[in-house]
PDB file of N, CA, C and O in Angstrom:
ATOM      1  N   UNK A   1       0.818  -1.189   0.000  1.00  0.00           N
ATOM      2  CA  UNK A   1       0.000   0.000   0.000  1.00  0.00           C
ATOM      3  C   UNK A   1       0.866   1.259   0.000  1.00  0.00           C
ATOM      4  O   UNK A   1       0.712   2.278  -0.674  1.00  0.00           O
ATOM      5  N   UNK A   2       2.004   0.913   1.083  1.00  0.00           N
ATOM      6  CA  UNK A   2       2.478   2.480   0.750  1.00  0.00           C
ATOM      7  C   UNK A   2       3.374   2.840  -0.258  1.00  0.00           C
ATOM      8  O   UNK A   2       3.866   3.967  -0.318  1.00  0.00           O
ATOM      9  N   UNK A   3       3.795   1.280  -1.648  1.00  0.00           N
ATOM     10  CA  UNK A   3       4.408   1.819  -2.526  1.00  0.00           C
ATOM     11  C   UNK A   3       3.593   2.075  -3.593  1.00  0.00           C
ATOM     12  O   UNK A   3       4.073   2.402  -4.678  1.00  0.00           O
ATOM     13  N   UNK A   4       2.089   1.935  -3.366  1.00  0.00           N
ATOM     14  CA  UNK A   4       1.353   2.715  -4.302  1.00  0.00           C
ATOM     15  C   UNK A   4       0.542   3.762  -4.045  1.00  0.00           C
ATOM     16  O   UNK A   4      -0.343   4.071  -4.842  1.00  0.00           O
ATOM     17  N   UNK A   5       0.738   4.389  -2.971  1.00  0.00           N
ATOM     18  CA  UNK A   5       0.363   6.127  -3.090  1.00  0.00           C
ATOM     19  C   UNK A   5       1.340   6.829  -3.113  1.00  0.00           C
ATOM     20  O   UNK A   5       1.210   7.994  -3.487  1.00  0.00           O
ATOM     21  N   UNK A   6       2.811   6.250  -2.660  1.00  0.00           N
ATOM     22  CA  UNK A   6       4.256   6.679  -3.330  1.00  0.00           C
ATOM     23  C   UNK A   6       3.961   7.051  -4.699  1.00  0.00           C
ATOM     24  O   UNK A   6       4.043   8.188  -5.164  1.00  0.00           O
ATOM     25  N   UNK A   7       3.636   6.073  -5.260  1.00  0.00           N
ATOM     26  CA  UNK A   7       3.846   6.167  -6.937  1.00  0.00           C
ATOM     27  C   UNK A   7       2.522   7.049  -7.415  1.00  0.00           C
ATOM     28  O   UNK A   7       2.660   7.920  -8.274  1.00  0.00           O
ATOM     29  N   UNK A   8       1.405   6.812  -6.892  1.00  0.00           N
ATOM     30  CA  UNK A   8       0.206   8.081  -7.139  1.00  0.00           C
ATOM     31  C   UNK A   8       0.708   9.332  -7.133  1.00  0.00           C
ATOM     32  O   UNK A   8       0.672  10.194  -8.011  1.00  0.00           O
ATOM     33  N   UNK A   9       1.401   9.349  -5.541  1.00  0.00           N
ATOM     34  CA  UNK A   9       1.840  10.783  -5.486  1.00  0.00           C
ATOM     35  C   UNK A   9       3.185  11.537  -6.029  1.00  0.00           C
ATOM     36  O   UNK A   9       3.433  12.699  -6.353  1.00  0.00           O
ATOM     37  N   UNK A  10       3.872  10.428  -5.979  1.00  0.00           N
ATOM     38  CA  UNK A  10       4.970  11.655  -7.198  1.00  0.00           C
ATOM     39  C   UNK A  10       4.523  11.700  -8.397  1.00  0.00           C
ATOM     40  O   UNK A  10       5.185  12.538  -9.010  1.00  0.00           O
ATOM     41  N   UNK A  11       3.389  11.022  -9.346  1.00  0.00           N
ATOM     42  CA  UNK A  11       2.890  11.334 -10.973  1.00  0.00           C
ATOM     43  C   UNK A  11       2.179  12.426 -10.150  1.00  0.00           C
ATOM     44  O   UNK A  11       2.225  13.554 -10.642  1.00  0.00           O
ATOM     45  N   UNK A  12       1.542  12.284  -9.003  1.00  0.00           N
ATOM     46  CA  UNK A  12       0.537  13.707  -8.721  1.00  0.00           C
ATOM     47  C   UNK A  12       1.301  14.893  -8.615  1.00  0.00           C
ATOM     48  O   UNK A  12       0.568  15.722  -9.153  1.00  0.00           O
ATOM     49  N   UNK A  13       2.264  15.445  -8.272  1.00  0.00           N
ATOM     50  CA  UNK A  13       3.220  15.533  -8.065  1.00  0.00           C
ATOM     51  C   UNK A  13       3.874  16.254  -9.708  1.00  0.00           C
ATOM     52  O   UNK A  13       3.952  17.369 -10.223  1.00  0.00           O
ATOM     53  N   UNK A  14       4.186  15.042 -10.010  1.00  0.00           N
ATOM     54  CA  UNK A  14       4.863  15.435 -11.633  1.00  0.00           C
ATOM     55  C   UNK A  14       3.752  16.360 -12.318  1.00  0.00           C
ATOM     56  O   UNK A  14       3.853  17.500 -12.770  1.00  0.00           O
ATOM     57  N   UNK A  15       2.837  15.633 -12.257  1.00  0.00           N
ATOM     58  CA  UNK A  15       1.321  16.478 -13.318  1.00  0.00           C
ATOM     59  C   UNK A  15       1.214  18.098 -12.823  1.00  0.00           C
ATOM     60  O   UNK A  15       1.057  19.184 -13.380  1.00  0.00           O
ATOM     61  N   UNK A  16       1.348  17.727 -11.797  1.00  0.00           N
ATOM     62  CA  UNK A  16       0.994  19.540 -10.773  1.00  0.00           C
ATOM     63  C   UNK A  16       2.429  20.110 -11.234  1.00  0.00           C
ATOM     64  O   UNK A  16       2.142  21.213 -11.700  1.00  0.00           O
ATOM     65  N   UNK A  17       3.306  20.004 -11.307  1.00  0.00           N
ATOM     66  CA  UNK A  17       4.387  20.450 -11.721  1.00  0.00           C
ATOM     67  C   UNK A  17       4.291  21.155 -12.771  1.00  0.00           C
ATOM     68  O   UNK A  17       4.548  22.358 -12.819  1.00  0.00           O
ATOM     69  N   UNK A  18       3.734  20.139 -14.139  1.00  0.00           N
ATOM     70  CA  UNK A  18       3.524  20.254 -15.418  1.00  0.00           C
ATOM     71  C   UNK A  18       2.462  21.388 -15.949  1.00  0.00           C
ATOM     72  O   UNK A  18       2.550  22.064 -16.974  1.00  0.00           O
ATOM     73  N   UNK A  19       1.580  21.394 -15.093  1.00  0.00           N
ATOM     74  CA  UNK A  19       0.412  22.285 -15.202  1.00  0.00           C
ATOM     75  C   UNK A  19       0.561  23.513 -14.760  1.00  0.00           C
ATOM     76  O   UNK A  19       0.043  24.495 -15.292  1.00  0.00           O
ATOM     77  N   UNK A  20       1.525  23.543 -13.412  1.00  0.00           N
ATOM     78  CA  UNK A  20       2.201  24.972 -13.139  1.00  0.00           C
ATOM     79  C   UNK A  20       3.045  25.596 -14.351  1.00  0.00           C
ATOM     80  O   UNK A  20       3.020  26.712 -14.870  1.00  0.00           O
ATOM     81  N   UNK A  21       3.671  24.640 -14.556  1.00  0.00           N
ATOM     82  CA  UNK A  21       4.703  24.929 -16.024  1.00  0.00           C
ATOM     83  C   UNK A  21       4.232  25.692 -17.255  1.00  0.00           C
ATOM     84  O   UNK A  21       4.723  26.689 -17.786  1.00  0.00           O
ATOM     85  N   UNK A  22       2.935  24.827 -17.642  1.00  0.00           N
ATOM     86  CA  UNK A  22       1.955  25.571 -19.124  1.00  0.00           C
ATOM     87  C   UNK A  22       1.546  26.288 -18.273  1.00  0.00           C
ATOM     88  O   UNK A  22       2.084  27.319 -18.678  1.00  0.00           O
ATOM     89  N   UNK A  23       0.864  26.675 -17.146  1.00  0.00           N
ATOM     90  CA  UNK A  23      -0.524  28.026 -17.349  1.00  0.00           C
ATOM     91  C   UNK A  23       0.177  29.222 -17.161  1.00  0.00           C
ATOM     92  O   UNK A  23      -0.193  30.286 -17.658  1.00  0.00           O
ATOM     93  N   UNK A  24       1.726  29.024 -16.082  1.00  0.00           N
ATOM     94  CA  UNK A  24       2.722  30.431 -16.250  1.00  0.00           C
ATOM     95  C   UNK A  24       3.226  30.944 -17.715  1.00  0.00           C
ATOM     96  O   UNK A  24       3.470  32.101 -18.057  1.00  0.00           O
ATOM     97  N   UNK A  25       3.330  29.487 -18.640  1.00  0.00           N
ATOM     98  CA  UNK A  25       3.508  29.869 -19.888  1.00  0.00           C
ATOM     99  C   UNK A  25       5.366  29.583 -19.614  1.00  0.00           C
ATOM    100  O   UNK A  25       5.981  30.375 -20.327  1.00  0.00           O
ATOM    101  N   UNK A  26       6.135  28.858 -18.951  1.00  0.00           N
ATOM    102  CA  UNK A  26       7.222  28.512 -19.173  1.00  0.00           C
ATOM    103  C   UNK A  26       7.771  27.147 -20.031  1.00  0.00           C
ATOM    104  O   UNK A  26       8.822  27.003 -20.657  1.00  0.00           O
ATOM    105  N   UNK A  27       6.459  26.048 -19.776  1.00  0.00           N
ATOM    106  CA  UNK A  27       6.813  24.796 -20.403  1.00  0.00           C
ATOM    107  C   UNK A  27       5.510  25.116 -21.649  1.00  0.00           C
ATOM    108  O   UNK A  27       4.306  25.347 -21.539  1.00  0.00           O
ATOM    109  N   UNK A  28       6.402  24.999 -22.782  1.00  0.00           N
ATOM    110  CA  UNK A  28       5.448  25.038 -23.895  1.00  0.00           C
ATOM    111  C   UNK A  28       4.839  23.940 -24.743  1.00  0.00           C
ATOM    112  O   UNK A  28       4.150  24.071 -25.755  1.00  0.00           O
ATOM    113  N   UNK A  29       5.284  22.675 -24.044  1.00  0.00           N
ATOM    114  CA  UNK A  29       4.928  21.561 -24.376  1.00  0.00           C
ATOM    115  C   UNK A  29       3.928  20.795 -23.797  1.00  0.00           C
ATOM    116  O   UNK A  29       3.905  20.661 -22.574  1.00  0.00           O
ATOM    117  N   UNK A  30       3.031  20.233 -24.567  1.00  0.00           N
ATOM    118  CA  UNK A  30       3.028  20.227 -26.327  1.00  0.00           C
ATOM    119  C   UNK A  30       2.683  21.746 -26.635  1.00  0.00           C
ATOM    120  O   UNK A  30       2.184  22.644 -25.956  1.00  0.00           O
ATOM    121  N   UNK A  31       3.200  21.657 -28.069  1.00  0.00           N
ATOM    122  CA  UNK A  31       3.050  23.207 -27.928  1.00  0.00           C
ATOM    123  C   UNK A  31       1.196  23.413 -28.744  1.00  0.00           C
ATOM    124  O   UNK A  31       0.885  24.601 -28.647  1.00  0.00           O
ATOM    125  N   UNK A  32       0.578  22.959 -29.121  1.00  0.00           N
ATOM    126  CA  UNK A  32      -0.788  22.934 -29.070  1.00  0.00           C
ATOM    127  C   UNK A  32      -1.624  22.434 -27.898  1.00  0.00           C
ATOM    128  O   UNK A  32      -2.715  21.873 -27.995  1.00  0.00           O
ATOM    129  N   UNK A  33      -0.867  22.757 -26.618  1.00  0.00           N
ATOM    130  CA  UNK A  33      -2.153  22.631 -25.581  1.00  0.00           C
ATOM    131  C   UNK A  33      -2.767  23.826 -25.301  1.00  0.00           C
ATOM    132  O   UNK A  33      -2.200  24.905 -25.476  1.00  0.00           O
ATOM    133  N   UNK A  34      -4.007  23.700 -24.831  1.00  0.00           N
ATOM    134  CA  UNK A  34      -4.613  24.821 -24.433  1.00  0.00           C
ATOM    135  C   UNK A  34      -4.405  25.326 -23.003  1.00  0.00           C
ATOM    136  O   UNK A  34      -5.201  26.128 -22.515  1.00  0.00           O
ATOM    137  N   UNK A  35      -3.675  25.010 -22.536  1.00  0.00           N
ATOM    138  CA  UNK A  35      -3.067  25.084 -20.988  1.00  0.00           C
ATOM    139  C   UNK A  35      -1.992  26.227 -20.965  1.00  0.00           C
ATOM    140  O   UNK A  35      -1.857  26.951 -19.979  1.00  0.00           O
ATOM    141  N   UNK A  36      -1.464  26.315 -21.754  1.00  0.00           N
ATOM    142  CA  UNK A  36      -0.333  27.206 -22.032  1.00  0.00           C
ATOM    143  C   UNK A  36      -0.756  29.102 -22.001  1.00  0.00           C
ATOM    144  O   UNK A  36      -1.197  29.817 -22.901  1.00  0.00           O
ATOM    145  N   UNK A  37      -0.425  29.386 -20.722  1.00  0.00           N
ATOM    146  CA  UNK A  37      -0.182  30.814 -20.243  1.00  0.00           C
ATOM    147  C   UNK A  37      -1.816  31.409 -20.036  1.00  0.00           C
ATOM    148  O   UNK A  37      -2.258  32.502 -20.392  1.00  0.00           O
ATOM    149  N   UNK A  38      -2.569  30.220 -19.292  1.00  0.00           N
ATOM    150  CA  UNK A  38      -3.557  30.368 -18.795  1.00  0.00           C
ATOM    151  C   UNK A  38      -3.693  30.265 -17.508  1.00  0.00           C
ATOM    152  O   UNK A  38      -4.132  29.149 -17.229  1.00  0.00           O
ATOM    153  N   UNK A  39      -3.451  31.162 -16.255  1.00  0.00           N
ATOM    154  CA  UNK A  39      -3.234  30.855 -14.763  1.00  0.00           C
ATOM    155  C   UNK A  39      -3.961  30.291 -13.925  1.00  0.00           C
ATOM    156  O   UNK A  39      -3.695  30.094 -12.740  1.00  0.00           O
ATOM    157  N   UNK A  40      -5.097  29.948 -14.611  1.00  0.00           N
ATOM    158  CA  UNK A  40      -6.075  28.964 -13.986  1.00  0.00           C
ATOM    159  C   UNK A  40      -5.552  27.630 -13.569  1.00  0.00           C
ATOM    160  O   UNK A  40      -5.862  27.074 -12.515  1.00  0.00           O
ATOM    161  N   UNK A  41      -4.513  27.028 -14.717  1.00  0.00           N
ATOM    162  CA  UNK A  41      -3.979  25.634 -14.827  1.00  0.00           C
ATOM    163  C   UNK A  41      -2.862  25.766 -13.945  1.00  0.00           C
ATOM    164  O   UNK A  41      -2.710  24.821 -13.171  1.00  0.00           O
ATOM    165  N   UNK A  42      -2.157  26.577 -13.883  1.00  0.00           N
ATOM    166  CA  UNK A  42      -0.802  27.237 -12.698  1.00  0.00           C
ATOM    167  C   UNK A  42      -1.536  26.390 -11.162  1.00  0.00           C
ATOM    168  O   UNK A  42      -1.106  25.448 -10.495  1.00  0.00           O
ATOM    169  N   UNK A  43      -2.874  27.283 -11.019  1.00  0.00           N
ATOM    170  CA  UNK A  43      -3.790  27.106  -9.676  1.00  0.00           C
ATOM    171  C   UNK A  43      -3.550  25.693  -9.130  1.00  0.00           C
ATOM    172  O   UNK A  43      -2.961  25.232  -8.152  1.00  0.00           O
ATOM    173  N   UNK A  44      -4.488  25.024 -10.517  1.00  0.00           N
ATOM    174  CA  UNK A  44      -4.747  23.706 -10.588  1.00  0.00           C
ATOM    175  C   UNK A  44      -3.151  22.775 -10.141  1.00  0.00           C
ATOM    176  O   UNK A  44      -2.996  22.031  -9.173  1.00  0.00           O
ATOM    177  N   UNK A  45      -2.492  23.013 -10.835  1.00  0.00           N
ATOM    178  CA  UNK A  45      -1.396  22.321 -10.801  1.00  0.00           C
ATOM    179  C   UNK A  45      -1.085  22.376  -9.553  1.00  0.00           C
ATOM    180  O   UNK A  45      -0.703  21.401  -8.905  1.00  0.00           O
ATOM    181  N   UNK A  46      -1.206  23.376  -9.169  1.00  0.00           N
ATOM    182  CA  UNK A  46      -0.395  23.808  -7.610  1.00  0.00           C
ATOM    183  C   UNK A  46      -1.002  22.704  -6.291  1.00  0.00           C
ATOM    184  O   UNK A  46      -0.392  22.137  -5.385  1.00  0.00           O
ATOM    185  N   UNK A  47      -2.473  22.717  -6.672  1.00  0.00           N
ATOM    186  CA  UNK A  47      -3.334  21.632  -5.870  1.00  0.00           C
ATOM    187  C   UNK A  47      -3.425  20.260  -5.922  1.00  0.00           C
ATOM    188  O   UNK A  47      -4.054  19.640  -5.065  1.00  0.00           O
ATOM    189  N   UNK A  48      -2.773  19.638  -6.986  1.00  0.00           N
ATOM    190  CA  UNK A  48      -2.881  18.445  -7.745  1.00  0.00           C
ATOM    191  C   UNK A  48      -0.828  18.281  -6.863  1.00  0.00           C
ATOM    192  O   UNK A  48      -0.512  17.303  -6.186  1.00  0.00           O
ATOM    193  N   UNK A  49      -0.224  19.010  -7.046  1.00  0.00           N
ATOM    194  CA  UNK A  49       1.057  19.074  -6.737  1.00  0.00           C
ATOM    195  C   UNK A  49       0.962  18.757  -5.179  1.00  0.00           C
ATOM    196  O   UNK A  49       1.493  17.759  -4.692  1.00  0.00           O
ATOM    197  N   UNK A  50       0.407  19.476  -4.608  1.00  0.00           N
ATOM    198  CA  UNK A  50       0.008  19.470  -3.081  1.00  0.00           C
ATOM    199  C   UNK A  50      -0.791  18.020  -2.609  1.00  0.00           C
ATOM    200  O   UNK A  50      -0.296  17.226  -1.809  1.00  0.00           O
ATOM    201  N   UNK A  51      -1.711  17.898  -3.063  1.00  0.00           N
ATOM    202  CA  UNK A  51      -2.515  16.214  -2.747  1.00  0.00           C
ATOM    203  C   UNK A  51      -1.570  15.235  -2.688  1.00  0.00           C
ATOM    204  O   UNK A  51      -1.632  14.227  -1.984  1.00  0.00           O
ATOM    205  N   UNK A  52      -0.177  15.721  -3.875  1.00  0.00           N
ATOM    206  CA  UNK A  52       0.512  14.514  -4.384  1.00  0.00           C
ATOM    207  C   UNK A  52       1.518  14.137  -3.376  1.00  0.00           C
ATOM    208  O   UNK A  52       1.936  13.029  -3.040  1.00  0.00           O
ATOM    209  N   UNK A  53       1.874  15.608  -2.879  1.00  0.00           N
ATOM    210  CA  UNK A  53       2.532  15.673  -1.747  1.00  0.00           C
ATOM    211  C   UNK A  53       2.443  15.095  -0.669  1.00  0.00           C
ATOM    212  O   UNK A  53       3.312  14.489  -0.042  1.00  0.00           O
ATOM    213  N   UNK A  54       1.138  15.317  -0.381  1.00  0.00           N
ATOM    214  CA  UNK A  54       0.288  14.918   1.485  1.00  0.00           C
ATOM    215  C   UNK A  54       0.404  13.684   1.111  1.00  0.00           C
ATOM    216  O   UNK A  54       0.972  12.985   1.949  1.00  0.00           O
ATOM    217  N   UNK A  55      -0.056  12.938  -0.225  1.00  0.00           N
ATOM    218  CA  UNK A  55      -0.046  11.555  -0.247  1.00  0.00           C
ATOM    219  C   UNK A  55       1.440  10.437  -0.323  1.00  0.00           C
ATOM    220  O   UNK A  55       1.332   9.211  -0.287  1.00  0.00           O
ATOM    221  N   UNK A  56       2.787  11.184  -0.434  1.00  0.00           N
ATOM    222  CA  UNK A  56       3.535  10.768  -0.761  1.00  0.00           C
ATOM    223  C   UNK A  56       4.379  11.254   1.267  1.00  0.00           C
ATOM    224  O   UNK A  56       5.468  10.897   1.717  1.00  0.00           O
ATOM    225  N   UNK A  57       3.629  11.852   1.735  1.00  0.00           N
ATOM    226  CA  UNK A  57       3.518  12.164   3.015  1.00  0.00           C
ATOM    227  C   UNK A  57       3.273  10.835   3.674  1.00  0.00           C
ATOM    228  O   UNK A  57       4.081   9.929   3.877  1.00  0.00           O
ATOM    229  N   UNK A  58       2.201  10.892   3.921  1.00  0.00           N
ATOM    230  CA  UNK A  58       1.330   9.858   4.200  1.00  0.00           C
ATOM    231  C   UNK A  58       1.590   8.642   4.216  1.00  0.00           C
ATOM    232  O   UNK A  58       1.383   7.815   5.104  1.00  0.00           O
ATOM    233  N   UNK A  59       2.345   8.459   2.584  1.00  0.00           N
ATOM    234  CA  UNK A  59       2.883   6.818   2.649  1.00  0.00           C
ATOM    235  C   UNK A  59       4.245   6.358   3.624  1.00  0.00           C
ATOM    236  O   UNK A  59       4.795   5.296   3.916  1.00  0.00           O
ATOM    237  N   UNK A  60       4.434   7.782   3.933  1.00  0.00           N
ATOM    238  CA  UNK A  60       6.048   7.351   4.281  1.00  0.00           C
ATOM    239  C   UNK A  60       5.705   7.379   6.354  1.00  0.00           C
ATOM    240  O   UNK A  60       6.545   7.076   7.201  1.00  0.00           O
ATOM    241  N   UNK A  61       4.558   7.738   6.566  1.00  0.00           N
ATOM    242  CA  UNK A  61       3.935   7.396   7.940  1.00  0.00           C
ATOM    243  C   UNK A  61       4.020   5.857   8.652  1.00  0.00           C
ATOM    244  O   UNK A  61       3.501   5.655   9.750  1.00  0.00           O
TER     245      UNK A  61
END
């Protein structure tokens, strides 16, 4: 169990990363997403980054 909310939470983790990346408009890849330098997805990411966190927290309890 706790090497699979490990692994939930660092892709949660990676994704929130990724999404901070496009909505600041620094990661432009792919470069046809619609995510890109929209700060809504920045938000998102930031929360998805954070869950991934508590959960990668959590496993190591």
């Amino acid at each position: 169990m706790k090497s699979l909310l490990t692994l939930i939470g660092s892709v949660a983790v990676a994704f929130g990363l990724l999404f901070i990346g496009q909505g600041t408009g620094y990661v432009s890849w792919p470069s046809s997403s619609f995510m890109i330098a929209e700060i809504k997805w920045a938000y998102y990411g930031g929360g998805i980054a954070l869950v991934g966190f508590l959960l990668i927290v959590l496993a190591r309890r």
